[in-house]
NUMIPA-952427 format. One record per residue: residue in one letter; x negated, y negated, z of N, C-alpha, C in turn. Coordinates in steps of 0.1 Angstrom, whole numbers, plus 5000, padded with zeros to 4 digits. Atoms other than C-alpha are relative to their C-alpha. Layout:
N
AXYZXYZXYZ...
***
This chain:
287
X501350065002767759601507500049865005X500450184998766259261523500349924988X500050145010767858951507498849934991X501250025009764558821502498650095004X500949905001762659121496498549984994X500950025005760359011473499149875002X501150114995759158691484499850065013X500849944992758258891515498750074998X501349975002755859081496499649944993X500650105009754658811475499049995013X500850104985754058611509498750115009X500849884992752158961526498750024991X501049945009750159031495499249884998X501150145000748658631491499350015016X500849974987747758711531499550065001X501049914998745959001528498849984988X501350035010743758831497499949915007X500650094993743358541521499250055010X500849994994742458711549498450124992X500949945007740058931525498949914993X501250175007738158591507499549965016X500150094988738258451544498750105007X500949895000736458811554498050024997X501449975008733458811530499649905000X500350144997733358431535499049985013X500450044985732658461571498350145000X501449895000730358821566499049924990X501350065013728258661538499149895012X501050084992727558351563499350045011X500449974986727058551597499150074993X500949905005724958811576498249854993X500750145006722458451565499149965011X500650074987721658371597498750115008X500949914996718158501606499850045017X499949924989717558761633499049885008X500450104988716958571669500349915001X499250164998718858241659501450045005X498750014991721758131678501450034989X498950075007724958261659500649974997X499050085003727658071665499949895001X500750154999725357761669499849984985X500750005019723857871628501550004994X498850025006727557921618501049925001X499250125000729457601630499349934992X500750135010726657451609500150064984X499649915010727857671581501049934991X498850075006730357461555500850124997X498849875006731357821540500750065011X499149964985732157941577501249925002X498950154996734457641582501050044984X499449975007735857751546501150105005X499949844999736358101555501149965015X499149994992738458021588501649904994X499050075001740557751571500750144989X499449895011741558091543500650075014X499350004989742158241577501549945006X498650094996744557981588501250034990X498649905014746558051550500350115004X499149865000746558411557500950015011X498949994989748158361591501349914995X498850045002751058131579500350114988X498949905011751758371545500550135010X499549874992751658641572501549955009X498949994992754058471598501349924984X498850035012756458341561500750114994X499549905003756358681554500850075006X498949994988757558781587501349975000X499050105000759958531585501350024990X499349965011761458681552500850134995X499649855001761259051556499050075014X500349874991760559371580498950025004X501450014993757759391600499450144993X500649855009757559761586499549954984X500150065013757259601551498749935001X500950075000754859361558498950055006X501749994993752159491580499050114993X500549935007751259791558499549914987X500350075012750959561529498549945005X501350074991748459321556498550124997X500749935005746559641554498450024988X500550005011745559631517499149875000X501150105002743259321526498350085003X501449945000740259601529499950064988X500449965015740859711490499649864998X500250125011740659361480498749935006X501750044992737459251505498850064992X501449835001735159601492499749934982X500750025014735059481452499749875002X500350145000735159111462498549985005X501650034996731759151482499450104994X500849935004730259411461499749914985X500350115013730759141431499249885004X500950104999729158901451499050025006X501649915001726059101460499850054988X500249985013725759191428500050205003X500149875001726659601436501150054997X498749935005729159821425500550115008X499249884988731660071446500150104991X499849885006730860401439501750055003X498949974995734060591437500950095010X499749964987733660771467500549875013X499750054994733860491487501349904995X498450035007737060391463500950115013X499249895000738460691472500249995018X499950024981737960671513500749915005X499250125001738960321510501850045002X499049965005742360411498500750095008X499849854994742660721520500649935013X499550034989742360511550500949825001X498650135004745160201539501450095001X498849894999747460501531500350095019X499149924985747260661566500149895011X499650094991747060321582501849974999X498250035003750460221565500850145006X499249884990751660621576499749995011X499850044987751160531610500949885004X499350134991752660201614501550024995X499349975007755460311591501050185004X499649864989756360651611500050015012X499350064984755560541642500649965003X498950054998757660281643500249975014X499949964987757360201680501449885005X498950085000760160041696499549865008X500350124994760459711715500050015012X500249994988758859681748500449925019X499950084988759059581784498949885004X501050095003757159251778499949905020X499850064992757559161818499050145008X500849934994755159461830499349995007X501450054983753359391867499050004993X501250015003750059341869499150175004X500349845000749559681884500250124992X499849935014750659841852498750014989X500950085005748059681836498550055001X501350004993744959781854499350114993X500949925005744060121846499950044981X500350005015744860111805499449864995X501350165006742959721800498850075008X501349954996740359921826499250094984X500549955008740060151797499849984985X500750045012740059991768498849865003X501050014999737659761784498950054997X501149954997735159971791499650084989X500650025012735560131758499349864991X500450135010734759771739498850005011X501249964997731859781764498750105003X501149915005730360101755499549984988X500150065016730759991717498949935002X501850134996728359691723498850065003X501349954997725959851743499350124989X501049915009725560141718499949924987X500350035014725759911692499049864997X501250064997722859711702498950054993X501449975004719959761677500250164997X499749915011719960091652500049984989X499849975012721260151625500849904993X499550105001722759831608501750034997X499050005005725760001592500850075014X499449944983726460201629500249845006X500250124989725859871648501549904993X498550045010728659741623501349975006X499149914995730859961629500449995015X499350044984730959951669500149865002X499950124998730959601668501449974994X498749975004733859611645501150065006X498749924992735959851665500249905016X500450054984734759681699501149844996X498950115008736459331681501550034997X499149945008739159491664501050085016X499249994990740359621700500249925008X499850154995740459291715500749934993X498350105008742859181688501350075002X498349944995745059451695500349965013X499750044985745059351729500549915002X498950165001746258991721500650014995X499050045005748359081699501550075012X499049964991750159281729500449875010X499250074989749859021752500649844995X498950085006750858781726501649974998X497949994995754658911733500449995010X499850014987754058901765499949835005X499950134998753158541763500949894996X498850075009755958441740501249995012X498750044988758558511767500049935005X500150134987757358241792499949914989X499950145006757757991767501349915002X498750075001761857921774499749995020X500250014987760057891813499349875003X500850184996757957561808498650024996X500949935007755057511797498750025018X500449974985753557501838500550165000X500049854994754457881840499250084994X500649995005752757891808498550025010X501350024996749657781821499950065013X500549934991749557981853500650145002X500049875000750358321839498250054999X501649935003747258531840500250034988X500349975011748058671806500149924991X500150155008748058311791498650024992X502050044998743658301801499850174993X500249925008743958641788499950034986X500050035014745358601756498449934993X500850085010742958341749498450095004X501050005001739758521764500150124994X500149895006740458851745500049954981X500550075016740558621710499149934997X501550085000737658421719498750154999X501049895003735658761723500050094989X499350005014737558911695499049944991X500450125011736258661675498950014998X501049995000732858651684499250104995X501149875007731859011678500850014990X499449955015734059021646498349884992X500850035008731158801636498850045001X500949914997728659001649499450124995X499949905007729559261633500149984986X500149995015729659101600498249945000X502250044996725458941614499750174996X501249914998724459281620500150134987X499949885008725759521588500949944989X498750045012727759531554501350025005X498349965001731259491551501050145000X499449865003732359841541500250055013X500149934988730859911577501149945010X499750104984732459621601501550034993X498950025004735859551582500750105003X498749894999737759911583499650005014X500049994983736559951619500949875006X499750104996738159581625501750065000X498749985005741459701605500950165010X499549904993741960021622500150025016X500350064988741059931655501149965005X498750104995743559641660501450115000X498849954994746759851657499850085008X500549844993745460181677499849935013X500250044990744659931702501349915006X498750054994747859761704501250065001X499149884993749760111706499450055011X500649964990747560201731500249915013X499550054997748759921749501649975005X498250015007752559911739500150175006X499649925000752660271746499550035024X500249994993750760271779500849895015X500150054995751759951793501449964999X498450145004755159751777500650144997X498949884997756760141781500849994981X499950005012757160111742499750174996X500349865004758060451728500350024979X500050015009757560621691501350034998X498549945006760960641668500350104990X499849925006760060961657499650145004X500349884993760161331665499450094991X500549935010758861651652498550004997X500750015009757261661623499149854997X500750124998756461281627499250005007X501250024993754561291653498850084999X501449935005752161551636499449904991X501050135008751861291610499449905005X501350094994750760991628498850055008X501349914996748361241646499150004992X500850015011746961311614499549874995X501150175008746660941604499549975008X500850074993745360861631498750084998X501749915008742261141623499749904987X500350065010742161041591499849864999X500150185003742060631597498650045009X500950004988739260771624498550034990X501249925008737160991598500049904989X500350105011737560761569499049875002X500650054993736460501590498349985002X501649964999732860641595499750034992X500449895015732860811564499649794989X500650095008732760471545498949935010X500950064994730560311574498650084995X500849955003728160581565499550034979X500250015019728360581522499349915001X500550095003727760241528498449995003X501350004993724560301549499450114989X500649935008723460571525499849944986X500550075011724060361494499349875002X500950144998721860071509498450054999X501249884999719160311516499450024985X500249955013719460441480499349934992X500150135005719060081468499049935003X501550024995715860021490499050114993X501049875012714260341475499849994987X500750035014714660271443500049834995
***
């Protein structure tokens, strides 16, 4: 057992309530801002926005102290559980209550997120990968995050959510791949830094990232944007790691039926709350 086992998950579990307050902080303000104003013009003028990133900032240091203390396997499933603690936090402060179907889905998809990252297990990659490695799997998760958008342009608020959420949510996996790739050139100066291409990448894949993560909390509830955000990010940074940094899974078999499965299951859960939620808003207009 890790020496300090338990201040690891102390430190993991205060970051996934940070980044979960920081969450509903930022969806509460982007959801404020009336349709056809500028939003990231309405939300720098936002004090709670400016809250909500500095909770942000906390959850990223408890996450890298947690790191720092214990097992990446340990910790990132934990990170996870910041979408139970988001769903009663903003249903308390809308004044609604979580049926317990959407308890139940909740729950369903934390558990097969953690059995995916936790069975997969992928190993450590080739962080020096050409640029022609590169081309046809960023072509394709591009071009997915630009079908997202476009279908998620105007509809159904809790759909439009949702692909905005996922569309985001794979733009963080994407940094967080080439955020290893950007770590190596750091013992090279910071001039090598600055004229790697996946430096300007890093940063333009978290600047857009960013922007539709708030998009997606403007255009739908939480229930909808958040698990698409949470499930998104790793799927996109194995899809990465597996296609790109020659990163393979550390498990045979019977394993690899299970992460198959969670990966269904983080997919159907996924919509399945995006759509409860859209049916219990509905419900709530009607009567």
């Amino acid at each position: 057992m890790p020496e300090h086992l338990w201040e690891s998950v102390l430190c993991a579990v205060v970051a996934a309530l940070l980044f979960a307050v920081a969450a509903v902080a930022q969806q509460r303000a982007a959801a404020a801002v009336p349709a056809g104003t500028g939003l990231m013009g309405a939300l720098i003028r936002n004090p709670r926005w400016w809250a909500a990133l500095v909770g942000d900032g906390g959850g990223y240091a408890m996450q890298v102290a947690a790191l720092a203390l214990g097992p990446v396997l340990l910790v990132q499933p934990i990170l996870v559980s910041a979408l139970v603690f988001a769903l009663p936090l903003a249903a308390r402060l809308n004044g609604r209550r979580i049926s317990a179907r959407t308890w139940a889905t909740a729950v369903a998809l934390v558990a097969a997120l953690a059995c995916f990252l936790l069975i997969g297990d992928p190993t450590d990659g080739n962080t020096t990968a050409p640029l022609g490695d590169w081309v046809w799997p960023l072509a394709l998760l591009l071009g997915f995050v630009a079908l997202a958008v476009l279908v998620g342009r105007g509809g159904d608020p809790a759909r439009c959510a949702l692909l905005f959420g996922a569309a985001g949510g794979s733009l963080f996996g994407l940094g967080s791949a080439l955020t290893a790739c950007v770590a190596g050139q750091f013992d090279r100066g910071v001039l090598a830094l600055l004229t790697n291409w996946q430096t300007w990448a890093l940063v333009a894949a978290g600047v857009a990232g960013f922007y539709l993560q708030q998009r997606a909390f403007h255009v739908g509830p939480l229930a909808a944007s958040l698990p698409a955000i949470t499930v998104a990010e790793p799927l996109a940074a194995a899809f990465v790691g597996l296609t790109v940094l020659d990163e393979r899974l550390r498990t045979t078999g019977l394993g690899f039926l299970a992460v198959a499965v969670a990966v269904i299951v983080m997919c159907v859960t996924t919509i399945r709350l995006s759509r409860t939620q859209a049916e219990e808003s509905t419900r709530e207009v009607v009567g």
